[in-house]
Biotite code that builds the C-alpha atoms (Angstrom):
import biotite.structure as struc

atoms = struc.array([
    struc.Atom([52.314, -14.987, 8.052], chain_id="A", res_id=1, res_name="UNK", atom_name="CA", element="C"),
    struc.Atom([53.439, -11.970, 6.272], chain_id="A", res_id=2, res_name="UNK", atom_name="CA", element="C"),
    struc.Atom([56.597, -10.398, 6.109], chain_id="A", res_id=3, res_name="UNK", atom_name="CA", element="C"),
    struc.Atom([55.186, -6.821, 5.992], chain_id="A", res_id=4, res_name="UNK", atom_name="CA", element="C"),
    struc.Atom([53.177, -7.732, 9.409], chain_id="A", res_id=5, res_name="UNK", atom_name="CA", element="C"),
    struc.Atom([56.747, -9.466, 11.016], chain_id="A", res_id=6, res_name="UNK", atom_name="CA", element="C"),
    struc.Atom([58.536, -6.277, 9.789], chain_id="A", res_id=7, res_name="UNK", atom_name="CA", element="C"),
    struc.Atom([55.678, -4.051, 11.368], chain_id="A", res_id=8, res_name="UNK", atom_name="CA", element="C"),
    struc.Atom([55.611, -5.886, 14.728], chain_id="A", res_id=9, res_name="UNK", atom_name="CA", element="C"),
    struc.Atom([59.580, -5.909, 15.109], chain_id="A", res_id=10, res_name="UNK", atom_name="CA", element="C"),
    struc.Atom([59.357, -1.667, 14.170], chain_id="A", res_id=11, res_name="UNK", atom_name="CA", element="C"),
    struc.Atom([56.961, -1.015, 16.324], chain_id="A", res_id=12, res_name="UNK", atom_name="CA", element="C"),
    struc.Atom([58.661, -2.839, 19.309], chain_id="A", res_id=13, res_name="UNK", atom_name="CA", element="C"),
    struc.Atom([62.431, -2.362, 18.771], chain_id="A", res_id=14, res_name="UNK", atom_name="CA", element="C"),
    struc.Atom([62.965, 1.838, 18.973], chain_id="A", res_id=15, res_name="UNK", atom_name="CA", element="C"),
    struc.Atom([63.788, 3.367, 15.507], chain_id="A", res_id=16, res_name="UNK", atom_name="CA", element="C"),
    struc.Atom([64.505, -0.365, 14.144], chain_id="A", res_id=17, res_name="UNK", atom_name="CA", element="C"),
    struc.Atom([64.452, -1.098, 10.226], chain_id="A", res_id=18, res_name="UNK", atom_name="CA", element="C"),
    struc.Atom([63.536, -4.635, 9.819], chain_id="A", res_id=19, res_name="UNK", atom_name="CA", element="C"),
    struc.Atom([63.615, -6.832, 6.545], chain_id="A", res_id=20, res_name="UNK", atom_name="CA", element="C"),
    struc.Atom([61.603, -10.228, 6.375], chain_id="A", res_id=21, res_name="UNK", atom_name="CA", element="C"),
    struc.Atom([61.868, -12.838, 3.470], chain_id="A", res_id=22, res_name="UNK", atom_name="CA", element="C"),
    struc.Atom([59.270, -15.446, 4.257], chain_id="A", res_id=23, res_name="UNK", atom_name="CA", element="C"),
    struc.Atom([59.767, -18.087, 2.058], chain_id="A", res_id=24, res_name="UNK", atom_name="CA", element="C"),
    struc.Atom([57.277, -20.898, 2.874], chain_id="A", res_id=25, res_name="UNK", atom_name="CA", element="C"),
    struc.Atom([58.299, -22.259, 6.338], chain_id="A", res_id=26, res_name="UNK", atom_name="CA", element="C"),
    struc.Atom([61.213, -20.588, 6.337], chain_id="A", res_id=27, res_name="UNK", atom_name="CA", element="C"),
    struc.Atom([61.888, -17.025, 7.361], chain_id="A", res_id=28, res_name="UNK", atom_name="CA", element="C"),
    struc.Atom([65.055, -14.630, 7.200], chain_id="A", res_id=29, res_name="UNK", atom_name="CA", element="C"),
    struc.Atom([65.574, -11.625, 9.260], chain_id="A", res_id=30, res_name="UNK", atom_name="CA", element="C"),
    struc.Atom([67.471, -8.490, 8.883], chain_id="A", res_id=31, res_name="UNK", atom_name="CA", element="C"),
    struc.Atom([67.360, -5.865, 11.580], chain_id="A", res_id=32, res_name="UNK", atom_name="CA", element="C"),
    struc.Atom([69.163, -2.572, 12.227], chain_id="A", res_id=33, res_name="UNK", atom_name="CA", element="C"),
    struc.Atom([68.404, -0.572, 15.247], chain_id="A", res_id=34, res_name="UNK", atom_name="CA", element="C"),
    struc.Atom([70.472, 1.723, 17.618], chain_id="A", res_id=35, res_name="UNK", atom_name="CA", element="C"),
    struc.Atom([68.768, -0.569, 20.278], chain_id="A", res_id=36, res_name="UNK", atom_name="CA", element="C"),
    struc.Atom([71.577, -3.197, 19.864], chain_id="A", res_id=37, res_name="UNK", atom_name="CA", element="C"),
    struc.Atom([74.196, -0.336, 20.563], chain_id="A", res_id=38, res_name="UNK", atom_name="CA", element="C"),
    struc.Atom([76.170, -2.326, 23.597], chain_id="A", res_id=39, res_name="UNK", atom_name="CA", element="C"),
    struc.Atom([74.117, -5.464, 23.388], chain_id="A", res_id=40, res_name="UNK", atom_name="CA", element="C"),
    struc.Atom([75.985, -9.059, 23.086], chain_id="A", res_id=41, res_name="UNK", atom_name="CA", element="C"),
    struc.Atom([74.420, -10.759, 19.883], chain_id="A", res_id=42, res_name="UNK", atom_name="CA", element="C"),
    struc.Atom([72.426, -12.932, 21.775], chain_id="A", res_id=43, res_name="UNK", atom_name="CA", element="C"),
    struc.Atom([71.272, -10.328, 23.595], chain_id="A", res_id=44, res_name="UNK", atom_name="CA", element="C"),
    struc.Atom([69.965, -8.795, 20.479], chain_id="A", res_id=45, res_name="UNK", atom_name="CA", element="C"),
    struc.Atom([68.476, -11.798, 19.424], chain_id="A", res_id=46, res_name="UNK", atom_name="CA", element="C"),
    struc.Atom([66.645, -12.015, 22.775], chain_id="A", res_id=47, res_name="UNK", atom_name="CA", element="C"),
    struc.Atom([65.419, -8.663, 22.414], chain_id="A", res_id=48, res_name="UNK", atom_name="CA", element="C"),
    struc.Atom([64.156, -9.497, 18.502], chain_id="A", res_id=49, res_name="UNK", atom_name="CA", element="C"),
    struc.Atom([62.554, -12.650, 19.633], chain_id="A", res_id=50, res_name="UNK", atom_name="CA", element="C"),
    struc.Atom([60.722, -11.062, 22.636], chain_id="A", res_id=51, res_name="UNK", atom_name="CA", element="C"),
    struc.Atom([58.739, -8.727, 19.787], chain_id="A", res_id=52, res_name="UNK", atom_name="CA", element="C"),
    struc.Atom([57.799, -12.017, 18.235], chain_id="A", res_id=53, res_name="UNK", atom_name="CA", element="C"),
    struc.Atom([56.334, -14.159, 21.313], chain_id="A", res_id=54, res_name="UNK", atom_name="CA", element="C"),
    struc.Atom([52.435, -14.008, 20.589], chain_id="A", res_id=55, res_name="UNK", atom_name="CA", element="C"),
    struc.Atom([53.171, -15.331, 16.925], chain_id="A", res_id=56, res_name="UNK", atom_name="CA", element="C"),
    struc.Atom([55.075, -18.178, 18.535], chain_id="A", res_id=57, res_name="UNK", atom_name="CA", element="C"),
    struc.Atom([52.353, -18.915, 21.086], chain_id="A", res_id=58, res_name="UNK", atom_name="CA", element="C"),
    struc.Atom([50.021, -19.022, 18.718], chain_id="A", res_id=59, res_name="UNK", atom_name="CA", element="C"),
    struc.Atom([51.401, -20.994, 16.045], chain_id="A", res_id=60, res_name="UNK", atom_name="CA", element="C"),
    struc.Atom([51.439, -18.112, 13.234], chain_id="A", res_id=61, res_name="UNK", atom_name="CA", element="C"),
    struc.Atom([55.179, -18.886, 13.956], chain_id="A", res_id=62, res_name="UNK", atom_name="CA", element="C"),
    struc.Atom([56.990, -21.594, 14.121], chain_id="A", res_id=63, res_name="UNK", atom_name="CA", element="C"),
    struc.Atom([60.688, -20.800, 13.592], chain_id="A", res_id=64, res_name="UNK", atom_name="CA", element="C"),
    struc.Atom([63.333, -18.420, 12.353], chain_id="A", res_id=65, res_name="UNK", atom_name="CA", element="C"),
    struc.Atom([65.947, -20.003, 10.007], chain_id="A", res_id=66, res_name="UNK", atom_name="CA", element="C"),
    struc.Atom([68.149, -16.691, 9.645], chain_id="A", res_id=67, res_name="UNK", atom_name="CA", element="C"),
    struc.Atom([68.340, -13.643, 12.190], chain_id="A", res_id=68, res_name="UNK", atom_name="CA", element="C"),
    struc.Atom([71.320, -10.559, 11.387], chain_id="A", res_id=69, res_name="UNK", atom_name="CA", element="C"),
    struc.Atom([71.346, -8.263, 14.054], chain_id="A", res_id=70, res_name="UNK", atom_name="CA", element="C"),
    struc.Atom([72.959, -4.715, 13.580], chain_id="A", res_id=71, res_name="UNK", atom_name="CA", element="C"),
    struc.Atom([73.477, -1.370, 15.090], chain_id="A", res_id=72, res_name="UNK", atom_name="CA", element="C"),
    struc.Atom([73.480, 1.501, 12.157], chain_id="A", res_id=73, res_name="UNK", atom_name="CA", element="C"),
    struc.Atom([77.554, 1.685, 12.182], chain_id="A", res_id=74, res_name="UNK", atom_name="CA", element="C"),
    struc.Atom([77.646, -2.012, 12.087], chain_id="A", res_id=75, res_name="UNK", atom_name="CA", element="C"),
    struc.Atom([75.336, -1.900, 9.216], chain_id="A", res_id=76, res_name="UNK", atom_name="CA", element="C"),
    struc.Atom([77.395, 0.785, 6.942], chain_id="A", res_id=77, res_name="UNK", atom_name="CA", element="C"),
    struc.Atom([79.791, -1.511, 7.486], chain_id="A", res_id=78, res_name="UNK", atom_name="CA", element="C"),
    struc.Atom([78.576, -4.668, 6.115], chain_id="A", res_id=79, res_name="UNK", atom_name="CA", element="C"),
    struc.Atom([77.468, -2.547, 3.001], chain_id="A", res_id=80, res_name="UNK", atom_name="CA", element="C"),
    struc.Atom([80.768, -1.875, 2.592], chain_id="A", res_id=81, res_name="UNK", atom_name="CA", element="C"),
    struc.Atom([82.238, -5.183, 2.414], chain_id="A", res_id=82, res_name="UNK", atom_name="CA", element="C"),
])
């Protein structure tokens, strides 16, 4: 699996979402910033990432995510701050 198609499947699912992917082997990282998540507990954003992602699970293209950062814009600036 590709990051660029992981990163196309999360944009075009999550509403005005920027999503980074490392896909290292097995392992994958995932960085996400979306006005979605505006209100949302982090496991609800999580929920909402991992509901974008369902067919690759089913199918086996995916197996697992090892890293997962959920943020609204303002939480990003933040964190580029710091």
């Amino acid at each position: 699996m590709q990051s660029e198609q992981i990163e196309a499947l999360i944009e075009a699912n999550i509403p005005e979402s920027q999503a980074q992917v490392d896909v290292q082997g097995n392992h994958i990282s995932i960085v996400i910033v979306s006005p979605a998540f505006e209100g949302l507990s982090v496991v609800k954003k999580q929920q909402l990432v991992y509901s974008t992602l369902t067919d690759l699970f089913a199918d086996g293209s995916l197996h697992a995510v090892d890293f997962m950062k959920t943020f609204t814009p303002e939480e990003w600036q933040q964190q580029q701050k710091q």
